[in-house]
C-alpha positions in Angstrom: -153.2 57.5 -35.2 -155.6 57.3 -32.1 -156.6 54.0 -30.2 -160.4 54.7 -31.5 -162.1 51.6 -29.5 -161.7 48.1 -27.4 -163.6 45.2 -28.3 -163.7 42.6 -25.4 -166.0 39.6 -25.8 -166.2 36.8 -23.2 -166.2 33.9 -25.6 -163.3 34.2 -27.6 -159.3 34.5 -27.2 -158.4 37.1 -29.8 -159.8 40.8 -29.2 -159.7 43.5 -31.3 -158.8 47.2 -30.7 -159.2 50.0 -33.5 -156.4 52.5 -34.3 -158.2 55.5 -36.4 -155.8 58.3 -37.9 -156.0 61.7 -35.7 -158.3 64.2 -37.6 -159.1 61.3 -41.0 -161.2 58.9 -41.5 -158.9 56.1 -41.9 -159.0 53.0 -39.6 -157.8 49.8 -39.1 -157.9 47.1 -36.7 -155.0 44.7 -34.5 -156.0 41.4 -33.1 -154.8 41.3 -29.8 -155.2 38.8 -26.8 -157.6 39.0 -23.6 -155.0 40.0 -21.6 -153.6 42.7 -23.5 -157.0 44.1 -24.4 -158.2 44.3 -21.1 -154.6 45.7 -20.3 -155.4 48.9 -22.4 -158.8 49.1 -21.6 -158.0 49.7 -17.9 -155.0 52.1 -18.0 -157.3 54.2 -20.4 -160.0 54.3 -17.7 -157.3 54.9 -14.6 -158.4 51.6 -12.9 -156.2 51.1 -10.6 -155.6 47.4 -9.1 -154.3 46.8 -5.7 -151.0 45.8 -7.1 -149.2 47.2 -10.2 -149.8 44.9 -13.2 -147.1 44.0 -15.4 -147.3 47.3 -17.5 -148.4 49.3 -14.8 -144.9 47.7 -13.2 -142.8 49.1 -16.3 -144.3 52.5 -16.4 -143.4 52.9 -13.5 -139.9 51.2 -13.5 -139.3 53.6 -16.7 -140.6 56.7 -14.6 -138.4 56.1 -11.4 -135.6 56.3 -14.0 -136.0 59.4 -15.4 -137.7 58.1 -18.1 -140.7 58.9 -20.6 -142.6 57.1 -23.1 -141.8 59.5 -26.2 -144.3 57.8 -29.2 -145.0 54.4 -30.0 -144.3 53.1 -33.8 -145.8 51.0 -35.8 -143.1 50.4 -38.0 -144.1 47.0 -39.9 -146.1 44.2 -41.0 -144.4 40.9 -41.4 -145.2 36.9 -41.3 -143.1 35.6 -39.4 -144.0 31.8 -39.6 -144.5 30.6 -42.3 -146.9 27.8 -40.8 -149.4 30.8 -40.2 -150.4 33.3 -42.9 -151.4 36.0 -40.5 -148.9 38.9 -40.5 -147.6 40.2 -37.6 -147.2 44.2 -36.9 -143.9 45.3 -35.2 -143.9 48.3 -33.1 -141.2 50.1 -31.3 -141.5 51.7 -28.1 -139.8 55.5 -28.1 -138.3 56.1 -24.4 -136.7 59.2 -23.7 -134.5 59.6 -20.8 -132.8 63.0 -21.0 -130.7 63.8 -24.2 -131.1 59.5 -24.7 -133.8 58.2 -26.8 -134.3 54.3 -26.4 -136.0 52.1 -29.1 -137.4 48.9 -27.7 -139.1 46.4 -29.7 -142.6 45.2 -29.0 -145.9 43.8 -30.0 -148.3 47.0 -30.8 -150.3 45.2 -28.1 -148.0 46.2 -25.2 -147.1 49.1 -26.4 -150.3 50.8 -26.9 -150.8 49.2 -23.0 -148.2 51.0 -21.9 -148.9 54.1 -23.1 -152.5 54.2 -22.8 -153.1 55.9 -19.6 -150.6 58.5 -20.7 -152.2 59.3 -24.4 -148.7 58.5 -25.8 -148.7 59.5 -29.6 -149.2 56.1 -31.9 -147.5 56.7 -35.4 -148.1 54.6 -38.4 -145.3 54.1 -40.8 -146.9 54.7 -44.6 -146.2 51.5 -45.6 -147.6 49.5 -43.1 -150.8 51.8 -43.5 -151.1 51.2 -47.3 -150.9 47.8 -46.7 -153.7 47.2 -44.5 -156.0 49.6 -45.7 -155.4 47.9 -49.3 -154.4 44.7 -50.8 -153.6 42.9 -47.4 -156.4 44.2 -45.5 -158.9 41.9 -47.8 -157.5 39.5 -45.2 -158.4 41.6 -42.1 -161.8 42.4 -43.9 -162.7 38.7 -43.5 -161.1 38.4 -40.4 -163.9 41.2 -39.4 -166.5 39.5 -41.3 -166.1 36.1 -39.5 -166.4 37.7 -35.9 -169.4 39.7 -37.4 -170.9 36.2 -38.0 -169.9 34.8 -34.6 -171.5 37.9 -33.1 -174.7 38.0 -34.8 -175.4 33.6 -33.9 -174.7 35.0 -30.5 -177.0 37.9 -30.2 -179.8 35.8 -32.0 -179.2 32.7 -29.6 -178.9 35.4 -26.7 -182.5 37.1 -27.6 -184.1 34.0 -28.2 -183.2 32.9 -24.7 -184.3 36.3 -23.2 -187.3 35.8 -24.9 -187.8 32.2 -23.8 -190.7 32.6 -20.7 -189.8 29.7 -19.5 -186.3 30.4 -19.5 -187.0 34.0 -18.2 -189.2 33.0 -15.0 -186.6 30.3 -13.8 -183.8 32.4 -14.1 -182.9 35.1 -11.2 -183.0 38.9 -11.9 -179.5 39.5 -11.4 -178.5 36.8 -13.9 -181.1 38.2 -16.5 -179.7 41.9 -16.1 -176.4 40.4 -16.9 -177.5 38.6 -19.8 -179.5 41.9 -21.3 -176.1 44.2 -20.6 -174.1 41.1 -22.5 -176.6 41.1 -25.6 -176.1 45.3 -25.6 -172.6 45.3 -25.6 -172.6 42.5 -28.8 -174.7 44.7 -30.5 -172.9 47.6 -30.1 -169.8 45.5 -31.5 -171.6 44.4 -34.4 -172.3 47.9 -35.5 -169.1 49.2 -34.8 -167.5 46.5 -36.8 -169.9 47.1 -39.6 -169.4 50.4 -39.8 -165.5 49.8 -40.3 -166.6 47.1 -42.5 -168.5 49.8 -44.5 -165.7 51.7 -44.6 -163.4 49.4 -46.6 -166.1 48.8 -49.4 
């Protein structure tokens, strides 16, 4: 699998990030929080911070030991409380350091943060696949439909204000260009999720 895209939105806590097989058609998405997201989203464009983030710290902790980040796993779905009906995916984190291969647990979240600046390979066990892209992904289909919902009331209540005169002549340039970049990037959520959406049926 390839980390296909990042979904950041200002307005809510959980983000979404797209894993698509490499060379198929088949995709799925993780909920994943702000942090995280924006996490991956840097170390994929090499933005570099003044001082090393928290995975930016463990890459390079792993590297001044001789180590590499081999392949993350995916290796399973699971709840694990019973309170919450979401299901959780468990990942492991392949490090190799010489003849030595290390398996650390981790959320696919950190993982795929750690390795994103490095294109580290992201495998999928089967079962994990055939379960979200079948019976259990009903659940993520809805999750995707919700935020689809929540994305189109805030692109409508978005235009309407951009379209508001009044609104538009009391507000300052800057804060309008803003506002017209916000409303682009929402819609070009909204169709990415509806295409995924399109692709489950």
């Amino acid at each position: 699998m390839e980390l296909s895209r990042v979904v950041i939105t200002e307005y809510g806590a959980d983000q979404l990030i797209f894993l698509r097989e490499t060379g198929g058609e088949r995709s799925f998405p993780i909920v994943v929080g702000t942090h995280e997201a924006l996490a991956i989203h840097r170390r994929l464009n090499g933005e570099r911070t003044p001082r090393p983030m928290t995975h930016d710290l463990l890459a390079n902790v792993i590297e001044a030991l001789g180590g590499a980040v081999e392949q993350i796993v995916i290796e399973d779905l699971r709840m694990l409380n019973h309170q919450d009906v979401r299901q959780t995916f468990i990942a492991t984190v392949h490090i190799r350091c010489g003849d030595r291969l290390v398996k650390v647990d981790s959320r696919p979240s950190d993982a795929i943060a750690l390795g994103a600046a490095f294109g580290t390979p992201i495998l999928v066990a089967q079962k994990v696949l055939d379960s979200v892209l079948n019976d259990s992904a009903k659940d993520r289909v809805g999750m995707l439909r919700e935020h689809m919902a929540m994305l189109g009331e805030k692109i409508a209540e978005l235009d309407q204000r951009l379209h508001d005169k009044e609104f538009v002549s009391e507000t300052p340039g800057s804060i309008l260009k803003k506002a017209q970049i916000q409303l682009e990037q929402m819609k070009a959520e909204y169709d990415a999720i509806d295409r995924i959406l399109k692709m489950y049926g």
